[in-house]
LUMLOTI-16425 format. One record per atom (N, C-alpha, C): residue in three letters; x, y, z. Coordinates in steps of 0.1 Angstrom, whole numbers, padded with zeros to 4 digits, always signed. Each point is the difference from the previous one (the first is absolute). Layout:
BEGIN
ALAXYZ...
//
This chain:
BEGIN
UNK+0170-0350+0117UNK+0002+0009-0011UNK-0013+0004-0007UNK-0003+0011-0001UNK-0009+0006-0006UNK-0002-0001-0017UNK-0011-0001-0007UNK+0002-0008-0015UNK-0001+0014-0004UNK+0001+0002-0018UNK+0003+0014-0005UNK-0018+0004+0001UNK-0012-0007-0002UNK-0010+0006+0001UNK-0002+0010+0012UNK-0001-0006+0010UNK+0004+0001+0014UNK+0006+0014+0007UNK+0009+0000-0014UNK+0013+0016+0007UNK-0010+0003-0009UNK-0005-0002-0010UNK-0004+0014-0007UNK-0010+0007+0007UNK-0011-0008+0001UNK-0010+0002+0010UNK+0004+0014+0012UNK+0010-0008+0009UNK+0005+0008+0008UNK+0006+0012+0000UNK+0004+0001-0013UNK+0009+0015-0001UNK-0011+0009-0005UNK-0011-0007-0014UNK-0008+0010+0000UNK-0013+0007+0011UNK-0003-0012+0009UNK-0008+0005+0013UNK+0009+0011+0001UNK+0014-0004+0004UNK+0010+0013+0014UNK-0002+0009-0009UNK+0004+0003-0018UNK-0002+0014-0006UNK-0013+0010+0004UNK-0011-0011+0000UNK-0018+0003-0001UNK+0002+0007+0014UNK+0001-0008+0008UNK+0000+0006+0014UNK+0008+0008+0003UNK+0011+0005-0008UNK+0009+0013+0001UNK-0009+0008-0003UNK-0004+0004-0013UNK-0005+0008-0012UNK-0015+0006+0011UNK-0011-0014+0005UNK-0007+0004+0009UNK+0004+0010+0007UNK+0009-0005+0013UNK+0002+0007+0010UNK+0006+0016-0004UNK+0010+0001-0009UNK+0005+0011-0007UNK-0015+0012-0006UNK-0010-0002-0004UNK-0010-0001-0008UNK-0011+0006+0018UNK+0000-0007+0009UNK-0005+0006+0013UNK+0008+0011+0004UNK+0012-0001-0001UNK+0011+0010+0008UNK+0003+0013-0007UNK-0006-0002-0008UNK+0006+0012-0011UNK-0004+0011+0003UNK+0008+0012+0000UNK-0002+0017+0005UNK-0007+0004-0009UNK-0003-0004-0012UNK-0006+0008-0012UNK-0012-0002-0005UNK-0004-0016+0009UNK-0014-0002-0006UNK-0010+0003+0009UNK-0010+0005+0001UNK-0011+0005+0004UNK-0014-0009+0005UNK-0002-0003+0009UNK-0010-0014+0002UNK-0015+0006+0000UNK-0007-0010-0007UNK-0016+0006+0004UNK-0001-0004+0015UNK+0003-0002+0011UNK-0002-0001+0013UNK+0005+0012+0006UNK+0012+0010-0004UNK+0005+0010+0004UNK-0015+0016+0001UNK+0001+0003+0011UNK-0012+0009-0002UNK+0002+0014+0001UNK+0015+0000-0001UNK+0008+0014+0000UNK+0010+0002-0011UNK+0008+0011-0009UNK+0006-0003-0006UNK+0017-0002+0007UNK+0004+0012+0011UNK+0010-0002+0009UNK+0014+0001-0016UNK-0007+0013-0006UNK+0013+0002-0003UNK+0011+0011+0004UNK+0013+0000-0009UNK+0013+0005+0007UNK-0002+0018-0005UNK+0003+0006+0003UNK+0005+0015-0004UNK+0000-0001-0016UNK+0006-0004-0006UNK+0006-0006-0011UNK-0009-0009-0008UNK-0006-0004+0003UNK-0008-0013-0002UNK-0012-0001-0010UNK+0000-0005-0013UNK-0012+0000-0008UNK-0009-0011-0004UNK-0012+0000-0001UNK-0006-0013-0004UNK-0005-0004-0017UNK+0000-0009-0003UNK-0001-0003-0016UNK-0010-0012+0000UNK-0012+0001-0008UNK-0010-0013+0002UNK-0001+0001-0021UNK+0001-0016-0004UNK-0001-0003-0016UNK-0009-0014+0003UNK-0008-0003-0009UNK+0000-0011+0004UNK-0001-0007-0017UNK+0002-0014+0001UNK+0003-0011-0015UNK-0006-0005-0004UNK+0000-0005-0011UNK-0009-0008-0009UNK+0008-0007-0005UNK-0001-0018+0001UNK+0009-0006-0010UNK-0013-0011-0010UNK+0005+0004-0012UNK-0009-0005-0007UNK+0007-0011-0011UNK-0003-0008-0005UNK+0010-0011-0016UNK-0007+0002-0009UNK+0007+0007-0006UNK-0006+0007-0015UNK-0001-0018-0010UNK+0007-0007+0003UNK-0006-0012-0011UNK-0012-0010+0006UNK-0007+0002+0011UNK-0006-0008+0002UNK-0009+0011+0012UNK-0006+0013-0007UNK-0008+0009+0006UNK-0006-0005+0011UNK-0010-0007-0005UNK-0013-0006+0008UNK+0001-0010+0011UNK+0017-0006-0002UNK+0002-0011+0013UNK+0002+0009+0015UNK-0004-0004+0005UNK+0007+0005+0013UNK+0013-0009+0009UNK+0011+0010+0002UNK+0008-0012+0005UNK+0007+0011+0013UNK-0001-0010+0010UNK-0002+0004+0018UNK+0016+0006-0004UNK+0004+0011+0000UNK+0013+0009+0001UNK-0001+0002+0016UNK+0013+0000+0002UNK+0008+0006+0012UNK+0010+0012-0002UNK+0001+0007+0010UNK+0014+0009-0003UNK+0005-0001+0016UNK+0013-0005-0005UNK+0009-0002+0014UNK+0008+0011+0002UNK+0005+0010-0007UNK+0007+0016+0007UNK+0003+0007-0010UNK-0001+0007-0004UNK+0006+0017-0006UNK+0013+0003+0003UNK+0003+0004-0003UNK+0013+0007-0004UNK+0003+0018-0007UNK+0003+0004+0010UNK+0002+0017+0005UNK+0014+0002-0003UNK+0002+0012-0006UNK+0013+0005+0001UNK+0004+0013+0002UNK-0001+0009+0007UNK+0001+0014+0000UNK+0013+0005-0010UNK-0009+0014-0005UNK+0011+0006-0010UNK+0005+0010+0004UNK+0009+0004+0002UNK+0014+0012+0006UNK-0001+0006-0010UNK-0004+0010-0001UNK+0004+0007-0012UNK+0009+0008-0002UNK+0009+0004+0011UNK+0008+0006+0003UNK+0015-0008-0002UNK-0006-0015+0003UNK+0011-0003+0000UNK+0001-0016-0007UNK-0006+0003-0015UNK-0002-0008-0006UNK+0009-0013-0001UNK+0011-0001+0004UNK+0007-0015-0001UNK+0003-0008+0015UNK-0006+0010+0006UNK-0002-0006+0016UNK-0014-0007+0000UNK-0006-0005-0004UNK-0012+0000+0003UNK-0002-0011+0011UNK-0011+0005+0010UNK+0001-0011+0012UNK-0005-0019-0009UNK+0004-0011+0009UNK-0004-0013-0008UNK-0021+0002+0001UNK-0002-0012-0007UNK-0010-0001-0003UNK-0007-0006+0013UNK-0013+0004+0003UNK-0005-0006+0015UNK-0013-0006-0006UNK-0001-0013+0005UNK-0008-0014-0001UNK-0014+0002+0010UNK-0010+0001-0004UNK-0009+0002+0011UNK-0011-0009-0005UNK+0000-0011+0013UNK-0008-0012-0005UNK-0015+0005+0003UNK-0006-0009-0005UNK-0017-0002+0001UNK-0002-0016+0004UNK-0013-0002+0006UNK-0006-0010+0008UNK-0008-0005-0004UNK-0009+0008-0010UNK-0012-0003-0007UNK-0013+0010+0006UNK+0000+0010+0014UNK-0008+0007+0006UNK-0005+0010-0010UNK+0007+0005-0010UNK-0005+0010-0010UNK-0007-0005-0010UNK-0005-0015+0000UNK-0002-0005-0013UNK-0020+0005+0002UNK-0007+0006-0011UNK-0016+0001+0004UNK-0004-0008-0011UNK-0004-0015+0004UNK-0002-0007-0010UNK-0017+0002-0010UNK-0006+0008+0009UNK-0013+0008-0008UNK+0003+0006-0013UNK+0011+0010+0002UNK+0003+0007-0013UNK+0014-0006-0007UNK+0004-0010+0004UNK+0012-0006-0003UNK+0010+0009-0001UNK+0006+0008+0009UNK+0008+0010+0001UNK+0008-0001+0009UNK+0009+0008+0002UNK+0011-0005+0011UNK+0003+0017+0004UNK-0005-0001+0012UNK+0001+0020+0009UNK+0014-0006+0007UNK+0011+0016-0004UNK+0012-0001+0005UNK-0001+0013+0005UNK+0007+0003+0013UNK+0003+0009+0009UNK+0009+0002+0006UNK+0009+0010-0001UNK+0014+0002+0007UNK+0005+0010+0000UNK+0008+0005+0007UNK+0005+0012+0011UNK+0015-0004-0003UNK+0008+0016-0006UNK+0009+0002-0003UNK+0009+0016+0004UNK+0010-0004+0004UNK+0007+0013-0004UNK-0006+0010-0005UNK+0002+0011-0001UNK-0002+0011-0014UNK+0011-0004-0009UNK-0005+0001-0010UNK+0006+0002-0013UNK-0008-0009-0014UNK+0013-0001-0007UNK-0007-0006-0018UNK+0005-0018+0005UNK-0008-0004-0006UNK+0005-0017+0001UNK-0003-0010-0016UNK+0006-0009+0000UNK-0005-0010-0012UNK-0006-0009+0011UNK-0009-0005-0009UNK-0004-0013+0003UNK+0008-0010-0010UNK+0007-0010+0004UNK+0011-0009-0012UNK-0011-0011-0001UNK-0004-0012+0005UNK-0002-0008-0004UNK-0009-0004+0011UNK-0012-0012-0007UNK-0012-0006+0004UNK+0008-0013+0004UNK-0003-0008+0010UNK-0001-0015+0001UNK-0007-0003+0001UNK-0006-0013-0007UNK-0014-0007+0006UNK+0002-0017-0004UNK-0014-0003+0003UNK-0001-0015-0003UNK-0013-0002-0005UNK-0001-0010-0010UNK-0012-0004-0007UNK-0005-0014+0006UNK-0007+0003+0008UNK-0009-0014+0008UNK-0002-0009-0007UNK+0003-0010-0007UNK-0005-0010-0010UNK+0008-0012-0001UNK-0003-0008-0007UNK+0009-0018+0004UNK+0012+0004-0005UNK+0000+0010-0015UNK+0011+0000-0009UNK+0004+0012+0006UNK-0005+0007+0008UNK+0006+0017+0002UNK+0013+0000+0004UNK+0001+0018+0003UNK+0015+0001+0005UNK+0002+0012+0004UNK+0012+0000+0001UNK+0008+0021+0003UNK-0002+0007-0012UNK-0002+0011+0004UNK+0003+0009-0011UNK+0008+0013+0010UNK+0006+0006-0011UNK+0005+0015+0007UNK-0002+0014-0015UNK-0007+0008+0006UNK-0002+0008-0015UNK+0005+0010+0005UNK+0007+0007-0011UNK+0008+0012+0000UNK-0012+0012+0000UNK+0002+0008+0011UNK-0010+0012-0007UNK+0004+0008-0003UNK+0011+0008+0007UNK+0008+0011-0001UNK-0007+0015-0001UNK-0011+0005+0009UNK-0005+0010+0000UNK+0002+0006+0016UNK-0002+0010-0002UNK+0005+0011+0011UNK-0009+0006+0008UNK-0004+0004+0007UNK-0009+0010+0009UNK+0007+0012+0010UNK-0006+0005+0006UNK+0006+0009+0009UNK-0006-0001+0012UNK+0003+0002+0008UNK-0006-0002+0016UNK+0002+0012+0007UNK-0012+0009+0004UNK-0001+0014+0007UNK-0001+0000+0011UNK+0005+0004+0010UNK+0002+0004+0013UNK-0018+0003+0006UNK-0001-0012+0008UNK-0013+0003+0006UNK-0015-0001-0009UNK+0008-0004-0012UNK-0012-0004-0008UNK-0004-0013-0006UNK-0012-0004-0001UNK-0005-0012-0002UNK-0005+0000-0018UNK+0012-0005-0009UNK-0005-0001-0010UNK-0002-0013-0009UNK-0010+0006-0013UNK-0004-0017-0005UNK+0008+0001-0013UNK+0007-0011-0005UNK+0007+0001-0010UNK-0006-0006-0012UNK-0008-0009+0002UNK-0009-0003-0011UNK-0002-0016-0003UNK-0010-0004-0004UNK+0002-0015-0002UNK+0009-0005-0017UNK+0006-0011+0007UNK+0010-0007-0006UNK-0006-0010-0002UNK+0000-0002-0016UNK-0004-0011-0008UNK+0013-0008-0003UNK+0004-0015+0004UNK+0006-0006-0008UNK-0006-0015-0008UNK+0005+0007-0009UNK-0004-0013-0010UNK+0014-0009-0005UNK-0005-0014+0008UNK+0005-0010+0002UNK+0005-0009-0010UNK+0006-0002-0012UNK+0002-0012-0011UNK+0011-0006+0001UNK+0001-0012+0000UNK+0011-0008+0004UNK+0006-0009-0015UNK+0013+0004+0001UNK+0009-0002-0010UNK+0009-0011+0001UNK+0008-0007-0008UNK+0011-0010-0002UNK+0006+0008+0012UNK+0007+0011+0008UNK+0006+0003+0007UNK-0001+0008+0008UNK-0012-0005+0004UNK-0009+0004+0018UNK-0011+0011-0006UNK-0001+0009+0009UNK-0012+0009+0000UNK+0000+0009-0010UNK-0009+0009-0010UNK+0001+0014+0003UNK-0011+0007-0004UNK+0001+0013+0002UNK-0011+0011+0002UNK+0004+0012-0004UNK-0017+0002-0002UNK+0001+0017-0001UNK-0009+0006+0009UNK+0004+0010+0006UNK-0005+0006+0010UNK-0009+0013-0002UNK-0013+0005+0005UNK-0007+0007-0004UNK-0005+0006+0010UNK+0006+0010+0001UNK-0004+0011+0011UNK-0015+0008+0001UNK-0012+0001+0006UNK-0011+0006-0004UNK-0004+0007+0011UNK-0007+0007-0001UNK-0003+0011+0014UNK-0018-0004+0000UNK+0002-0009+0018UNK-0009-0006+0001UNK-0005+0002+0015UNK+0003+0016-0001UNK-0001+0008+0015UNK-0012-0001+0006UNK-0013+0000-0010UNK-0014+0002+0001UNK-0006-0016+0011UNK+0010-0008-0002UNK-0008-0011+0003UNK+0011-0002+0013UNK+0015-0005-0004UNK+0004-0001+0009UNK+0002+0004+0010UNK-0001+0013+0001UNK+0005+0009+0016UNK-0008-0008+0004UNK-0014+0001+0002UNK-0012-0005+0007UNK+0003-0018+0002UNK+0009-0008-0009UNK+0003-0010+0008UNK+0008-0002+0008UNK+0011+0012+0001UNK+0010+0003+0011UNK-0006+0002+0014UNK-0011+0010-0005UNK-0004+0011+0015UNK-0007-0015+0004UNK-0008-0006-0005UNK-0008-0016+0007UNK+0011-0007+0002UNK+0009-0007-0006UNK+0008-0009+0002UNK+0012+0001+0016UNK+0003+0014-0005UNK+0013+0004+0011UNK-0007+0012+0010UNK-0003-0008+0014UNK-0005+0010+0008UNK+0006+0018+0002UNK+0014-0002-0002UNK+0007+0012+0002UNK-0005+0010-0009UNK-0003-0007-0013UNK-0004+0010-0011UNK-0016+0005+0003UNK-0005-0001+0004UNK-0011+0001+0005UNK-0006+0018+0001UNK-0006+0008-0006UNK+0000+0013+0000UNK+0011+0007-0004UNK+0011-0009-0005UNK+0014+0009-0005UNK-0002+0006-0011UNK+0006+0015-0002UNK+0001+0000-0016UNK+0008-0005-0006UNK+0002-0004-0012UNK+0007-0012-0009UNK+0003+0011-0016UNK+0009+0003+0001UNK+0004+0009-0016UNK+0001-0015-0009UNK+0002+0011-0013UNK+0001-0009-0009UNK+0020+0002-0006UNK+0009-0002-0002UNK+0009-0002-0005UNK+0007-0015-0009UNK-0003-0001-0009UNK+0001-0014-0007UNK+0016-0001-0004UNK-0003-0014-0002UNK+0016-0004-0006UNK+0003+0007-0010UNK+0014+0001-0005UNK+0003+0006-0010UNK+0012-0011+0001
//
């Protein structure tokens, strides 16, 4: 018989190594090893990249992770249908620990989408999960490669988990140019500007 440490262990490896493998497999995320973009008729690209910062203790640095995002396409047509929410893990490959930033890239449909919610984890003896609500939108254009803007969240933890405020800034000047080095595909691409809203 297996003791209760033991299962826990076990189930959280099998989640990790779901969420991994899920996180490689995924149609939507975009690898810096890919040297083509290989998109559909239909098919548009969206690069934002993050900032998470702890507004009560500025100056500490503490090792963040983000384990997946959370997408939801909006129907506007058909507002009470809305398709469910799609989970698109990370690995840690987007993380540029130079600028402490986190470059995200992914390939969608055409249309309007939310982004719902951040997961991550705080590297530390005491750390943990968080999941932050963001609820901002973008649009994704057919054959176009656009930057949505960098995402500031600021991190303060409460009697009842996480929370934040999120700060959108247009940080095109610097980042494209960590995309076009970072992600071979982007490489000589043009990159518009379209930000969250």
């Amino acid at each position: 018989m297996i003791n209760a440490n033991r299962k826990t262990f076990i189930v959280v490896f099998l989640l990790s190594f779901a969420l991994f493998i899920s996180g490689c497999a995924s149609p939507y995320v975009l690898s810096r090893k890919q040297k083509t973009l290989n998109l559909k008729d239909n098919e548009g690209v969206v690069l934002f990249s993050t900032k998470i910062v702890n507004l009560e203790k500025p100056k500490q640095k503490y090792p963040y992770g983000i384990l997946s995002l959370n997408f939801q396409e909006i129907n506007q047509y058909k507002g009470f249908k809305q398709k469910p929410i799609i989970m698109v893990s990370r690995v840690g490959e987007n993380y540029e620990k130079q600028d402490d930033l986190f470059l995200f890239s992914f390939k969608f449909p055409e249309g309007t989408y939310r982004l719902a919610y951040i997961q991550g984890i705080i590297r530390v003896f005491f750390g943990g999960e968080f999941a932050l609500n963001c609820n901002k939108l973008f649009d994704v254009k057919r054959g176009e490669i656009s930057y949505l803007g960098r995402m500031n969240l600021d991190l303060i933890k409460g009697k009842k988990g996480y929370f934040n405020t999120i700060l959108i800034k247009d940080k095109s000047g610097e980042d494209k140019g960590r995309f076009r080095n970072a992600f071979l595909t982007f490489y000589g691409k043009d990159i518009t500007t379209d930000l969250f809203y």
